[in-house]
N, CA, C and O atoms as a Tripos MOL2 file, in Angstrom:
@<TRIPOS>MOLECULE
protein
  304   303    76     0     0
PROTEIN
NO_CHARGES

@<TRIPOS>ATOM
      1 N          63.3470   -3.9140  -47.7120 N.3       1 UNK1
      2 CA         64.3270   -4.5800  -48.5600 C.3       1 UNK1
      3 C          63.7710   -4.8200  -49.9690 C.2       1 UNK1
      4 O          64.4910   -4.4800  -50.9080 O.2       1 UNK1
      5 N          62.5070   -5.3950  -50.2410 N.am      2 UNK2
      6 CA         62.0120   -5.4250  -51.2750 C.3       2 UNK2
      7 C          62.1530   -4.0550  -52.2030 C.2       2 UNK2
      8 O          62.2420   -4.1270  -53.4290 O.2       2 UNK2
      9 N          62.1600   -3.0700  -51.6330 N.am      3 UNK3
     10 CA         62.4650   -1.6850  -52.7100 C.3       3 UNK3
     11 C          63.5880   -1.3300  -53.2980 C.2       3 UNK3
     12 O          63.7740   -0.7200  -54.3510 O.2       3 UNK3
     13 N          64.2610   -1.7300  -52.5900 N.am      4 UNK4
     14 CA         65.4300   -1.5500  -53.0010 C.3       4 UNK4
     15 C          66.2660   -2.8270  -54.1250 C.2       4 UNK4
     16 O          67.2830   -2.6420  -54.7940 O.2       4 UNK4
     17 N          65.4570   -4.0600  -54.0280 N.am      5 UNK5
     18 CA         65.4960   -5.4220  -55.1720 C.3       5 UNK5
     19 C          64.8690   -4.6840  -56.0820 C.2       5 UNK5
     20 O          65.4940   -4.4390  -57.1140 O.2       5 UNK5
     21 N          63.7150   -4.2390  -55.9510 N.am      6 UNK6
     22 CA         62.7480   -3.7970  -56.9780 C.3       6 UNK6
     23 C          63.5560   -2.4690  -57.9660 C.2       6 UNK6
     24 O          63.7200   -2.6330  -59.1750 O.2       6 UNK6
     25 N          63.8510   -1.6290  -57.5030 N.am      7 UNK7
     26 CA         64.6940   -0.6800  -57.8180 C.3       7 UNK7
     27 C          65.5940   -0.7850  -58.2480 C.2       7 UNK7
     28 O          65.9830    0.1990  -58.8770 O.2       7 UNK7
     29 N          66.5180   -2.0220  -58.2050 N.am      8 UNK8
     30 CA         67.7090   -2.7550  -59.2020 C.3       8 UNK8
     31 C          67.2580   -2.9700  -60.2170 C.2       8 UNK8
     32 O          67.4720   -2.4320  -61.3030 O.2       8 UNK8
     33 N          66.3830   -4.0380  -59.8450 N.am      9 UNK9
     34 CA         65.7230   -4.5500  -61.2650 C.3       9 UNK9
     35 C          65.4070   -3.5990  -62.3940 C.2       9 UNK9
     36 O          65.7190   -3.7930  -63.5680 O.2       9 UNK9
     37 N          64.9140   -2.8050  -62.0370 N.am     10 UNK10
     38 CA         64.3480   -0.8280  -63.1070 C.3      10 UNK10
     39 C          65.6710   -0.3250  -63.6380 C.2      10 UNK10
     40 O          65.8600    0.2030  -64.7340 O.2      10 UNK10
     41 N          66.5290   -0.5640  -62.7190 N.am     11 UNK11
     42 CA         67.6980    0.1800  -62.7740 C.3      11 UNK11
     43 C          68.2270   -0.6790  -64.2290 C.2      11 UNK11
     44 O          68.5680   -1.8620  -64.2080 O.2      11 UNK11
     45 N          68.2070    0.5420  -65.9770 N.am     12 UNK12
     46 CA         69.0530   -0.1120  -66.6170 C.3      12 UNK12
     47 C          70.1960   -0.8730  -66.8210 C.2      12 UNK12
     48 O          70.4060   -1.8440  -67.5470 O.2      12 UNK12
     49 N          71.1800   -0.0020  -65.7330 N.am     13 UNK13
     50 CA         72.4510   -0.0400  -66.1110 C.3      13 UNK13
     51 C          72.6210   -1.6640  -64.6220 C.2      13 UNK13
     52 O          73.5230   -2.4590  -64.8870 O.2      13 UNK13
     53 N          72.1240   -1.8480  -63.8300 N.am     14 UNK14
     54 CA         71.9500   -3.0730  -63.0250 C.3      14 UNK14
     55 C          72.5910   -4.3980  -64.0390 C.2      14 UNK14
     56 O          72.2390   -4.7560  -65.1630 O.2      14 UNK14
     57 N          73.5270   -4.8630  -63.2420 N.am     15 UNK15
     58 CA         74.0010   -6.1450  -64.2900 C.3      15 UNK15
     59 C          74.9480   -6.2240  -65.4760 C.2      15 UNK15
     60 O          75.5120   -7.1470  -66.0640 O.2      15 UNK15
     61 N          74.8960   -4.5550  -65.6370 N.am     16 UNK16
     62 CA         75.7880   -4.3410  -67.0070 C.3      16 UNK16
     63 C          77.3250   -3.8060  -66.5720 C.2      16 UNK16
     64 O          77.5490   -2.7910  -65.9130 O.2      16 UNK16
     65 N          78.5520   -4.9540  -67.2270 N.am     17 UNK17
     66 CA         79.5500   -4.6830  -66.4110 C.3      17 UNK17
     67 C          79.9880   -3.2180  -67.5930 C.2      17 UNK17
     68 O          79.6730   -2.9320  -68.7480 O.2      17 UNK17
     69 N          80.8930   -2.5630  -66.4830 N.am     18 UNK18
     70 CA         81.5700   -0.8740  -67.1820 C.3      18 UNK18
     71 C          82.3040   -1.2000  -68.5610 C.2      18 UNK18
     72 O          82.4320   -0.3810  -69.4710 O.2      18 UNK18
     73 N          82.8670   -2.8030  -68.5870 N.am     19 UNK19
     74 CA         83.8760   -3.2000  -69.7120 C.3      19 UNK19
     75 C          82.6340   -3.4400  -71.0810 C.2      19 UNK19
     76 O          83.0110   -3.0180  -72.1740 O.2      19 UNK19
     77 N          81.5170   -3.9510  -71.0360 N.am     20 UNK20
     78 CA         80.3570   -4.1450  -71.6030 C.3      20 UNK20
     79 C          79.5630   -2.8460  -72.3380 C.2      20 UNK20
     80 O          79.2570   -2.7120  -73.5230 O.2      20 UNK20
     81 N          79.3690   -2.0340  -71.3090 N.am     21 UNK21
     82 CA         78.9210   -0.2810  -71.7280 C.3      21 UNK21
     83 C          80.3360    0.3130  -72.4460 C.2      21 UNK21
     84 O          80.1130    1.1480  -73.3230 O.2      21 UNK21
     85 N          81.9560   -0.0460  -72.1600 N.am     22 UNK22
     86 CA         82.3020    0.9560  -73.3220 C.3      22 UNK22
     87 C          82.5280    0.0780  -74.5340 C.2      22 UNK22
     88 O          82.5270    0.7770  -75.5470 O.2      22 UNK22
     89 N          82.7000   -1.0590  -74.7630 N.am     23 UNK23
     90 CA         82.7700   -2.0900  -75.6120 C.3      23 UNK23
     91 C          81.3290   -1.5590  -76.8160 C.2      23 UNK23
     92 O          81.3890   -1.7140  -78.0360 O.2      23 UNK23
     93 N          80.3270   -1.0370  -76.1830 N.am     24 UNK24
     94 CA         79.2830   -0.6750  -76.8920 C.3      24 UNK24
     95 C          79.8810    0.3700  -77.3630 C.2      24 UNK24
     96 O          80.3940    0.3710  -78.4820 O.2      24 UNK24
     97 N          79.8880    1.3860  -76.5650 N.am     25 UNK25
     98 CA         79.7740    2.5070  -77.1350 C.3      25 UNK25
     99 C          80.7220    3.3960  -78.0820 C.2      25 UNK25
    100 O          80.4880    4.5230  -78.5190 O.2      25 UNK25
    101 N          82.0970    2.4140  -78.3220 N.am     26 UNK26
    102 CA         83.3700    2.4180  -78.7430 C.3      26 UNK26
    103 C          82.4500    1.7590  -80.3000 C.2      26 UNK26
    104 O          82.5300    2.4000  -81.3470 O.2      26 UNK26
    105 N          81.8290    0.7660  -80.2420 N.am     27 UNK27
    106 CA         81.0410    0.2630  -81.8990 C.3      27 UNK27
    107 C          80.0720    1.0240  -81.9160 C.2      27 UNK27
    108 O          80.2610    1.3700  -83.0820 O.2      27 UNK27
    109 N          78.8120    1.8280  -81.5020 N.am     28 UNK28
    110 CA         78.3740    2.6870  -82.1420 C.3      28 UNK28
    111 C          79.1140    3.6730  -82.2760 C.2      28 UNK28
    112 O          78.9060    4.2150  -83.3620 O.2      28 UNK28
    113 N          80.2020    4.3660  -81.4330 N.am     29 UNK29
    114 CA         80.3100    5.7540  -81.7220 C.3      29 UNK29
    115 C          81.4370    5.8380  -82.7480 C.2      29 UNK29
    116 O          81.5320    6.5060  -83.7780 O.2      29 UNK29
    117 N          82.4220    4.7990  -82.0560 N.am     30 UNK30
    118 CA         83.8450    4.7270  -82.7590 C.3      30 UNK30
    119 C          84.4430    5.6460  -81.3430 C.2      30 UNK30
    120 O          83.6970    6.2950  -80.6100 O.2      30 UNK30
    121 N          85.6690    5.5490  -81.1980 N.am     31 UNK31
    122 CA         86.6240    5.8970  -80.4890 C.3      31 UNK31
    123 C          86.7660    7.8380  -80.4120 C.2      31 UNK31
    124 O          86.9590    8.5400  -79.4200 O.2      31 UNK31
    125 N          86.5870    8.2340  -81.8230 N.am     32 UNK32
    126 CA         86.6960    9.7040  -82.1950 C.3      32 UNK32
    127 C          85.7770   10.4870  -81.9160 C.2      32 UNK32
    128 O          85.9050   11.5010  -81.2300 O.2      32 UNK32
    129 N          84.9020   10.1410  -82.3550 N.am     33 UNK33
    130 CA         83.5360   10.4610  -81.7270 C.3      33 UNK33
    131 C          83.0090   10.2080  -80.5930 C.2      33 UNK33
    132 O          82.0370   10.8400  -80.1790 O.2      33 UNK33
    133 N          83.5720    9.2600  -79.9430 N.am     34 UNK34
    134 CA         83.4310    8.9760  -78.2390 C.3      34 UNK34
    135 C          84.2050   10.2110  -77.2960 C.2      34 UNK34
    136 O          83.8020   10.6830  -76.2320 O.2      34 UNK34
    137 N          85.5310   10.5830  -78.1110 N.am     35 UNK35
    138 CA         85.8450   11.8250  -77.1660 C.3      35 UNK35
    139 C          85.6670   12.6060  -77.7990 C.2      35 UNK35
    140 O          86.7120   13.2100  -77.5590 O.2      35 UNK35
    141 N          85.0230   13.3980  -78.7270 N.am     36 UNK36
    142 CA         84.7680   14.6850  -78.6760 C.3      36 UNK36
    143 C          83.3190   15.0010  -77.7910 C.2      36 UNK36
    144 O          82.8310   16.1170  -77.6090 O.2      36 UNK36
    145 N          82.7080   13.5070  -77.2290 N.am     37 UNK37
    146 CA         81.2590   13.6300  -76.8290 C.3      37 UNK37
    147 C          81.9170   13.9890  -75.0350 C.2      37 UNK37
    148 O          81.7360   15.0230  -74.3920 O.2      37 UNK37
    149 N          82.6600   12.7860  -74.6220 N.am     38 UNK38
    150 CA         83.0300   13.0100  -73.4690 C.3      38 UNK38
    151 C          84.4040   13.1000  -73.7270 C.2      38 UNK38
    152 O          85.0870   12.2040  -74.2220 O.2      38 UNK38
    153 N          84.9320   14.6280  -73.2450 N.am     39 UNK39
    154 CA         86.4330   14.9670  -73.3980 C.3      39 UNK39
    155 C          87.0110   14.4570  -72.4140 C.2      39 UNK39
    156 O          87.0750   15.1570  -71.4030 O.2      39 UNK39
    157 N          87.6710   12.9620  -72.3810 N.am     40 UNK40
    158 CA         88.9290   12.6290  -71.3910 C.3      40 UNK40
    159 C          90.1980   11.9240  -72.1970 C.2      40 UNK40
    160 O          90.2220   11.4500  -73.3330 O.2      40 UNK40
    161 N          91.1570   12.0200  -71.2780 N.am     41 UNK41
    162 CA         92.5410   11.5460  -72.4050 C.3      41 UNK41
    163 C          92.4470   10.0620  -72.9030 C.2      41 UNK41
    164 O          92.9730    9.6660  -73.9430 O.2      41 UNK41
    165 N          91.8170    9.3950  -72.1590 N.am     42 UNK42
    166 CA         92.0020    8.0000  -72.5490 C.3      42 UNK42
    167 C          90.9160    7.5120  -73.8330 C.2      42 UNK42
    168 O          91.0180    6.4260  -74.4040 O.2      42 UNK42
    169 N          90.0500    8.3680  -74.0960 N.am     43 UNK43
    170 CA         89.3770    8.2060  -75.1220 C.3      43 UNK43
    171 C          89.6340    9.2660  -76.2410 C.2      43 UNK43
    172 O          88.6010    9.3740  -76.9010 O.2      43 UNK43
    173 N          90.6330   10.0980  -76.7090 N.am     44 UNK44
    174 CA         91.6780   10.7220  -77.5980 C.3      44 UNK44
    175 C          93.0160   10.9410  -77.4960 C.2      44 UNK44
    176 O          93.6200   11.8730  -78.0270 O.2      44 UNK44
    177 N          93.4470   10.1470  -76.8650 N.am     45 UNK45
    178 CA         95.2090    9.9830  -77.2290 C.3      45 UNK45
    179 C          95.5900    8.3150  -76.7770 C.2      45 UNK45
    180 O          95.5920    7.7670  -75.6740 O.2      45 UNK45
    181 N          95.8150    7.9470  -77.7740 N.am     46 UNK46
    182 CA         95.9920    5.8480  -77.4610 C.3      46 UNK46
    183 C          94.9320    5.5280  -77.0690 C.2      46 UNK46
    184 O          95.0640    4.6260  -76.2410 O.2      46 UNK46
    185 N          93.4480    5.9200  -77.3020 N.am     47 UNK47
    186 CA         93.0070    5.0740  -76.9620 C.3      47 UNK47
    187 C          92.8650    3.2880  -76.8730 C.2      47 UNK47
    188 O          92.9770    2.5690  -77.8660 O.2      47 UNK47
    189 N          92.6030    2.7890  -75.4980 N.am     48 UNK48
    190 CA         91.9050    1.6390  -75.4050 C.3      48 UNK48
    191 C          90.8280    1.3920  -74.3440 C.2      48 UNK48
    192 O          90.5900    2.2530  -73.4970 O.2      48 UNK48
    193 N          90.1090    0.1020  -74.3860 N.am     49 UNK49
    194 CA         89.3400   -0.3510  -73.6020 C.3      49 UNK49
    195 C          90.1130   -0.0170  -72.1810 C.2      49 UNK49
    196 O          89.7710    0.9300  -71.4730 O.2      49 UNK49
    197 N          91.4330   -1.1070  -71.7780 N.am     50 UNK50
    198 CA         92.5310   -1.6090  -70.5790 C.3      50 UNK50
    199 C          92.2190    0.0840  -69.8140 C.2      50 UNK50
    200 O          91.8080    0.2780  -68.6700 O.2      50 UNK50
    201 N          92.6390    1.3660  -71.0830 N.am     51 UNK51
    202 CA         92.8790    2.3900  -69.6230 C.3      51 UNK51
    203 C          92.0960    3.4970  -69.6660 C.2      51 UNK51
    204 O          92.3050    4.4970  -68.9800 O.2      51 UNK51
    205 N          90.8820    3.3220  -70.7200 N.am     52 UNK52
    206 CA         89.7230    4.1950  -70.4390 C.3      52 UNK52
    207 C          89.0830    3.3100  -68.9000 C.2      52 UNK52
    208 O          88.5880    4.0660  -68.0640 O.2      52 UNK52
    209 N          89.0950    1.9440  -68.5880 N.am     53 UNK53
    210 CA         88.5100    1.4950  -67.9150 C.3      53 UNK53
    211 C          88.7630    1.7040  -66.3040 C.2      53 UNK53
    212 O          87.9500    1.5890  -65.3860 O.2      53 UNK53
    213 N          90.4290    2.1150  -66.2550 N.am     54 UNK54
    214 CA         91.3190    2.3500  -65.1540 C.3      54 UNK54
    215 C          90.6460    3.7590  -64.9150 C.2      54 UNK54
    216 O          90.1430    3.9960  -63.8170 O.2      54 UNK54
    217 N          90.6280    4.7000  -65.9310 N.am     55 UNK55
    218 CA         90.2650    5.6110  -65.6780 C.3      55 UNK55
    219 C          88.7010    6.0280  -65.1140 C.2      55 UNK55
    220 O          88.5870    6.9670  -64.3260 O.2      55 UNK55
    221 N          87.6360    5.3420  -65.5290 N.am     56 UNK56
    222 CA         86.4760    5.3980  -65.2940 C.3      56 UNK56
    223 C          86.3040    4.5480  -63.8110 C.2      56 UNK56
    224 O          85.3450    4.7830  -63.0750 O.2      56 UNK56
    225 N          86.8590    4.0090  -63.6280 N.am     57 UNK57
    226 CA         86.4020    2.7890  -62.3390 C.3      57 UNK57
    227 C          87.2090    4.2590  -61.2870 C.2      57 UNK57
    228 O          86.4390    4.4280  -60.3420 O.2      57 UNK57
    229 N          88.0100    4.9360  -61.2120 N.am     58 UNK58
    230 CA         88.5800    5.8850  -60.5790 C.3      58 UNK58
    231 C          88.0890    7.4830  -60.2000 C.2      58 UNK58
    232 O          88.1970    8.2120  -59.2140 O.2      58 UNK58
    233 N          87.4070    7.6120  -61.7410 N.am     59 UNK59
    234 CA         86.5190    9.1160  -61.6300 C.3      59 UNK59
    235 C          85.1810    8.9490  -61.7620 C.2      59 UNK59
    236 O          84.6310    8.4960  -62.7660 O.2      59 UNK59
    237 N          84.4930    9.4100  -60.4780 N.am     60 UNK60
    238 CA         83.2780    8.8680  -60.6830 C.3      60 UNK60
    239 C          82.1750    9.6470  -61.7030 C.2      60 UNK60
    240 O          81.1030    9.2280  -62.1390 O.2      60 UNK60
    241 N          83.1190   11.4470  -61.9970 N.am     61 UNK61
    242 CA         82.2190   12.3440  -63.2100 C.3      61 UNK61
    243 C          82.4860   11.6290  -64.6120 C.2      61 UNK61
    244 O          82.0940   12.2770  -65.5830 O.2      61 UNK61
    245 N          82.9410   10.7050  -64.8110 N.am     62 UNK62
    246 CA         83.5020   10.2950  -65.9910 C.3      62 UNK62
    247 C          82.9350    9.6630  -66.5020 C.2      62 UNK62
    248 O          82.4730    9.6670  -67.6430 O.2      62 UNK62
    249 N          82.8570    8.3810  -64.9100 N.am     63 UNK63
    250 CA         81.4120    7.1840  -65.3020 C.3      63 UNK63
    251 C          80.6840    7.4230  -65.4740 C.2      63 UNK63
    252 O          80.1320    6.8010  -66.3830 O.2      63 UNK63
    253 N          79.8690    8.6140  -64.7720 N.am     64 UNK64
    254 CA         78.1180    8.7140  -64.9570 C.3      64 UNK64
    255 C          78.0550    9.1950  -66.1930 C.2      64 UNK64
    256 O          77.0460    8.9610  -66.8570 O.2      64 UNK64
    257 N          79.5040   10.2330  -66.9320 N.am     65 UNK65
    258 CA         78.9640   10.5200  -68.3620 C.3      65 UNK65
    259 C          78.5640    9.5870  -69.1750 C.2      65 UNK65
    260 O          77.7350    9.5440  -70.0840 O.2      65 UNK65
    261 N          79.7890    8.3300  -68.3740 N.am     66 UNK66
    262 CA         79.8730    6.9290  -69.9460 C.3      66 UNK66
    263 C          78.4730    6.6310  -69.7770 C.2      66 UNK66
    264 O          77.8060    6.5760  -70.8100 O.2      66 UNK66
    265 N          77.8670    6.4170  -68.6150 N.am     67 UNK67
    266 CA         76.8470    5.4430  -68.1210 C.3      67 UNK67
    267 C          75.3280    6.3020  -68.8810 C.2      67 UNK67
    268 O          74.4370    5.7500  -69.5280 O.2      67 UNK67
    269 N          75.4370    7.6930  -68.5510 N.am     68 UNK68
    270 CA         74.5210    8.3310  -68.9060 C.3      68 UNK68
    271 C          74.5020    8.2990  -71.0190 C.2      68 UNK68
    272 O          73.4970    8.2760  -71.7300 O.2      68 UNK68
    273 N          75.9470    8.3110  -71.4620 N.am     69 UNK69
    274 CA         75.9350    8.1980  -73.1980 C.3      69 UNK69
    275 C          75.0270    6.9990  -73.3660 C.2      69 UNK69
    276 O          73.9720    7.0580  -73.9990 O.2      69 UNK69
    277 N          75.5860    5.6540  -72.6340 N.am     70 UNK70
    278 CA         74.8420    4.2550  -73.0550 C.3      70 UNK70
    279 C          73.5400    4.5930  -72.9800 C.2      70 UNK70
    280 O          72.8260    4.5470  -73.9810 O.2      70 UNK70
    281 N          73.1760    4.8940  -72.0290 N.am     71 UNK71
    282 CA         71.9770    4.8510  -71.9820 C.3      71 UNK71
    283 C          71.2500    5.0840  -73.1720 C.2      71 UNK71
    284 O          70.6020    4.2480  -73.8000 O.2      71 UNK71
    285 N          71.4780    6.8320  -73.5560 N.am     72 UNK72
    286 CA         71.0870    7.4390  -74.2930 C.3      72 UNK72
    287 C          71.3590    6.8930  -75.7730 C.2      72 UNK72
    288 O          70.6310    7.1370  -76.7350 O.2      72 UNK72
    289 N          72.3810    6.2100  -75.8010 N.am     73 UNK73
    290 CA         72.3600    5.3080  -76.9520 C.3      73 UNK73
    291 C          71.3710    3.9870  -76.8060 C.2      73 UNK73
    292 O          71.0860    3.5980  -77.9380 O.2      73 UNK73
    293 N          71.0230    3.5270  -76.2280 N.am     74 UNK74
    294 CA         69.9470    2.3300  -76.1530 C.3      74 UNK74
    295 C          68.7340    3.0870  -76.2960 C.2      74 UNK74
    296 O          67.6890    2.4540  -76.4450 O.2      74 UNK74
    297 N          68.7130    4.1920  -76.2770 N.am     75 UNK75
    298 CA         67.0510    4.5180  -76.3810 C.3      75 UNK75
    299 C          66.9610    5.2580  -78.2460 C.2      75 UNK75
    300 O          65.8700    5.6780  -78.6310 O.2      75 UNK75
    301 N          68.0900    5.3110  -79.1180 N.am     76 UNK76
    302 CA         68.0270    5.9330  -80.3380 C.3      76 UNK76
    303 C          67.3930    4.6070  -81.0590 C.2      76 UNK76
    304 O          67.1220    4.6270  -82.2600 O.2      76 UNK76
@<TRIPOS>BOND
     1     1     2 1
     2     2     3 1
     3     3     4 2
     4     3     5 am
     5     5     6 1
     6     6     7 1
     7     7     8 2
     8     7     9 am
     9     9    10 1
    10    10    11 1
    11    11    12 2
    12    11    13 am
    13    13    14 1
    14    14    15 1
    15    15    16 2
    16    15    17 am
    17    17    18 1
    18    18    19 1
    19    19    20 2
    20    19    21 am
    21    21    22 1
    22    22    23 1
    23    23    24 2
    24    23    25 am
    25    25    26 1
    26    26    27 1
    27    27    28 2
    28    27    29 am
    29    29    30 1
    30    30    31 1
    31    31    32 2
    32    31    33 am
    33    33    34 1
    34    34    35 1
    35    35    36 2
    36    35    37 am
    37    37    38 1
    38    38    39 1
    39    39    40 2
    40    39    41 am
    41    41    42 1
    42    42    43 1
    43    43    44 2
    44    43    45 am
    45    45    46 1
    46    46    47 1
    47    47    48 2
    48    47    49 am
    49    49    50 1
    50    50    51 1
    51    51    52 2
    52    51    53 am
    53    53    54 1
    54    54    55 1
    55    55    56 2
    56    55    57 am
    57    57    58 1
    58    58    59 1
    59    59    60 2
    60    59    61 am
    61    61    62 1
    62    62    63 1
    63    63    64 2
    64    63    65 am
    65    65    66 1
    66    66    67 1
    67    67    68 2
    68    67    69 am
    69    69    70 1
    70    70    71 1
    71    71    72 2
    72    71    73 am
    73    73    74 1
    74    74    75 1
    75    75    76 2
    76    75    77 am
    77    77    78 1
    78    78    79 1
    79    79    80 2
    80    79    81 am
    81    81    82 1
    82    82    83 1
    83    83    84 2
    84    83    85 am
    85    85    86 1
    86    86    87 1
    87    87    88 2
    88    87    89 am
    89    89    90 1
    90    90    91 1
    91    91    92 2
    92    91    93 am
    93    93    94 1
    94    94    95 1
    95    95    96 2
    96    95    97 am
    97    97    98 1
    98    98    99 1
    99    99   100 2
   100    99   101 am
   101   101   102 1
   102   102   103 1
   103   103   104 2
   104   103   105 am
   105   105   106 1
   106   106   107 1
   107   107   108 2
   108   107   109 am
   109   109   110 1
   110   110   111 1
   111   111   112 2
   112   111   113 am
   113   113   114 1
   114   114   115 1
   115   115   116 2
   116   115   117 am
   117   117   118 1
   118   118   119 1
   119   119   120 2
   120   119   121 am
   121   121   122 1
   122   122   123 1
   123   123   124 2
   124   123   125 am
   125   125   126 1
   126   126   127 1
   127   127   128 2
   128   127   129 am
   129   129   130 1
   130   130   131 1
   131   131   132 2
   132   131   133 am
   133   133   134 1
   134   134   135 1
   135   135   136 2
   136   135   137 am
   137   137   138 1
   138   138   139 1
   139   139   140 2
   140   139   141 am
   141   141   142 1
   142   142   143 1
   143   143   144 2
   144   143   145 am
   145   145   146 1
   146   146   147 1
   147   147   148 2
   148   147   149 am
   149   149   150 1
   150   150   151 1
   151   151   152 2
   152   151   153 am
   153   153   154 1
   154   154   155 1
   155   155   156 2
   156   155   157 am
   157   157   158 1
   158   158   159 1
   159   159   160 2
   160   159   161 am
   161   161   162 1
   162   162   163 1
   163   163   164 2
   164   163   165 am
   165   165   166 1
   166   166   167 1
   167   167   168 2
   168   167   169 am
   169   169   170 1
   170   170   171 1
   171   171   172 2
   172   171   173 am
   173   173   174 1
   174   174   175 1
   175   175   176 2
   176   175   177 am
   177   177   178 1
   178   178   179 1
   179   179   180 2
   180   179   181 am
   181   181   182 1
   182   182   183 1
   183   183   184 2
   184   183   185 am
   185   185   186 1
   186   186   187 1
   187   187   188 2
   188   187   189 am
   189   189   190 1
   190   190   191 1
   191   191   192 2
   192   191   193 am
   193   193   194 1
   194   194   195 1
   195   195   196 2
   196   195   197 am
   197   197   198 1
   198   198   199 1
   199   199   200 2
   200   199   201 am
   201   201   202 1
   202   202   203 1
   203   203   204 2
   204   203   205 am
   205   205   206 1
   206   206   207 1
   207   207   208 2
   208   207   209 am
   209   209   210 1
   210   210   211 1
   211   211   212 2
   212   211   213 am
   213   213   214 1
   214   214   215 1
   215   215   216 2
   216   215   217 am
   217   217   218 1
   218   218   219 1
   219   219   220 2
   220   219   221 am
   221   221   222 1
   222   222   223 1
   223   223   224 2
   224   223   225 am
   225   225   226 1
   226   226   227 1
   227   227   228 2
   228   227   229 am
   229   229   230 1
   230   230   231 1
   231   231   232 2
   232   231   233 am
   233   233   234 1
   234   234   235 1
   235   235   236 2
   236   235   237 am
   237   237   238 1
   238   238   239 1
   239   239   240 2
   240   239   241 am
   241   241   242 1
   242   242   243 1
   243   243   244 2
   244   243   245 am
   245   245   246 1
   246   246   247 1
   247   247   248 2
   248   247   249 am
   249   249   250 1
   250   250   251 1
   251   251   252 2
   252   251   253 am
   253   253   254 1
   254   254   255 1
   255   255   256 2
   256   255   257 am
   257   257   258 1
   258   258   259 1
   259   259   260 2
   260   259   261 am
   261   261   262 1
   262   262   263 1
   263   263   264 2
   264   263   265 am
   265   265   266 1
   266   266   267 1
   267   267   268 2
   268   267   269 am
   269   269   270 1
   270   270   271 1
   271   271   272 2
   272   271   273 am
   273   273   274 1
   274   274   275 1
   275   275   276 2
   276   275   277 am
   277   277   278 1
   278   278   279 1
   279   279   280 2
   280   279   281 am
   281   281   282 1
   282   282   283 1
   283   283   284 2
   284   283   285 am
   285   285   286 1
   286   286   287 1
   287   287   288 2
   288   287   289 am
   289   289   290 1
   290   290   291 1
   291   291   292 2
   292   291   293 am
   293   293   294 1
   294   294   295 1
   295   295   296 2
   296   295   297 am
   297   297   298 1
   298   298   299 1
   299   299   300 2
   300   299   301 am
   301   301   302 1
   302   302   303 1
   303   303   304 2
@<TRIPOS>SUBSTRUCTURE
     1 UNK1         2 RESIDUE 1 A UNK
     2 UNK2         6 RESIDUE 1 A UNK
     3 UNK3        10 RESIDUE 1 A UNK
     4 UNK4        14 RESIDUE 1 A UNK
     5 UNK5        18 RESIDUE 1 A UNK
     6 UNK6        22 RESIDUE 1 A UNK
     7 UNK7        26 RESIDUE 1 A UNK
     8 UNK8        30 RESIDUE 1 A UNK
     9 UNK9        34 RESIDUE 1 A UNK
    10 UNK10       38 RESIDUE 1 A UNK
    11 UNK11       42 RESIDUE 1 A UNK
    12 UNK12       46 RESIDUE 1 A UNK
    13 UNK13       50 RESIDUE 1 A UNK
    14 UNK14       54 RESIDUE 1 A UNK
    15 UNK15       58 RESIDUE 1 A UNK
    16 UNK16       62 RESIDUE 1 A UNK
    17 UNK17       66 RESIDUE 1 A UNK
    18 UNK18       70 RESIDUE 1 A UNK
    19 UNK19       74 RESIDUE 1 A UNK
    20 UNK20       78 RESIDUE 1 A UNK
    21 UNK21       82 RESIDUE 1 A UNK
    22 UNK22       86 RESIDUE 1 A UNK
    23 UNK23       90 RESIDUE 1 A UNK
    24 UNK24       94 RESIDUE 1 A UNK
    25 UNK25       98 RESIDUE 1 A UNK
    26 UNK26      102 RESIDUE 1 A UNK
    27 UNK27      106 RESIDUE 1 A UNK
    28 UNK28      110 RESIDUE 1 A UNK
    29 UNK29      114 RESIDUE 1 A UNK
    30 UNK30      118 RESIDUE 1 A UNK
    31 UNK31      122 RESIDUE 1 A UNK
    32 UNK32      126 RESIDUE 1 A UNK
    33 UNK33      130 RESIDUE 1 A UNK
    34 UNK34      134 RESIDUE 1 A UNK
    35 UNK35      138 RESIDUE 1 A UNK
    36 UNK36      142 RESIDUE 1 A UNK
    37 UNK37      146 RESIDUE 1 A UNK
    38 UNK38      150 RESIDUE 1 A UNK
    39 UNK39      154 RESIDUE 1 A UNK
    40 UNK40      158 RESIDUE 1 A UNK
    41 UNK41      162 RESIDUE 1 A UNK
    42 UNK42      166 RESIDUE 1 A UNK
    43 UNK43      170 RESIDUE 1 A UNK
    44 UNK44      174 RESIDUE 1 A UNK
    45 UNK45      178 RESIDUE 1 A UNK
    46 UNK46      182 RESIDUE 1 A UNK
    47 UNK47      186 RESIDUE 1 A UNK
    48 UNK48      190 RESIDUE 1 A UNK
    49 UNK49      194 RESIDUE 1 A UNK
    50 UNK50      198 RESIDUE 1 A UNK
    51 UNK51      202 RESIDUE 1 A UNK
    52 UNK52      206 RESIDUE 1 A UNK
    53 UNK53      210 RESIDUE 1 A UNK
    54 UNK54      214 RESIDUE 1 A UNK
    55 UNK55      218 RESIDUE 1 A UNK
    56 UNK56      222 RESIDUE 1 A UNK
    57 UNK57      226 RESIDUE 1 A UNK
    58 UNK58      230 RESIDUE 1 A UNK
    59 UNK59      234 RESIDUE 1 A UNK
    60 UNK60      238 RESIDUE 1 A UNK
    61 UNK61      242 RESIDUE 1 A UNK
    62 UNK62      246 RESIDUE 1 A UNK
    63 UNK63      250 RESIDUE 1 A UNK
    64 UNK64      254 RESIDUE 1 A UNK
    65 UNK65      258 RESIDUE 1 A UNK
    66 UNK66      262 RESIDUE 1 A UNK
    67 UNK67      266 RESIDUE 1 A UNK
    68 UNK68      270 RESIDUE 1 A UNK
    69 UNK69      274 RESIDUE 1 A UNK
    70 UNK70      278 RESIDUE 1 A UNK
    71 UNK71      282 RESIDUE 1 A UNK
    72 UNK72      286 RESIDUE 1 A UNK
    73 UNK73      290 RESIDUE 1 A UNK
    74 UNK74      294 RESIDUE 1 A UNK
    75 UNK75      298 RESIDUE 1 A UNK
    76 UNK76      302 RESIDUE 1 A UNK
């Protein structure tokens, strides 16, 4: 059991809610530049927070992109 506590803890994205990671990445990237990085509809046509979020909590290739951009934005 301890490895798997331990392994959260390492784990960046541990603790960080999905509404938090695009809230970021919507102010560094801006909205336009968020979908030409990851092409989905809710981040180039109306975008918002409400149904990029519907959409990501639903596709799980979508999240790991968002999850994998943050990241890669916390380490620039």
């Amino acid at each position: 059991m301890t490895g798997n506590i331990e392994q959260q803890q390492n784990n960046p994205l541990h603790g960080v809610k999905l509404a938090d990671i695009l809230e970021h990445l919507v102010k560094v990237y801006g909205w336009e530049e968020l979908g030409q990085r990851i092409n989905i509809r809710s981040f180039n046509y109306d975008p918002s927070i409400n149904s990029s979020l519907k959409f990501l909590r639903r596709t799980p290739w979508a999240r790991d992109k968002v999850e994998q951009l943050y990241l890669k934005s916390l380490n620039k």
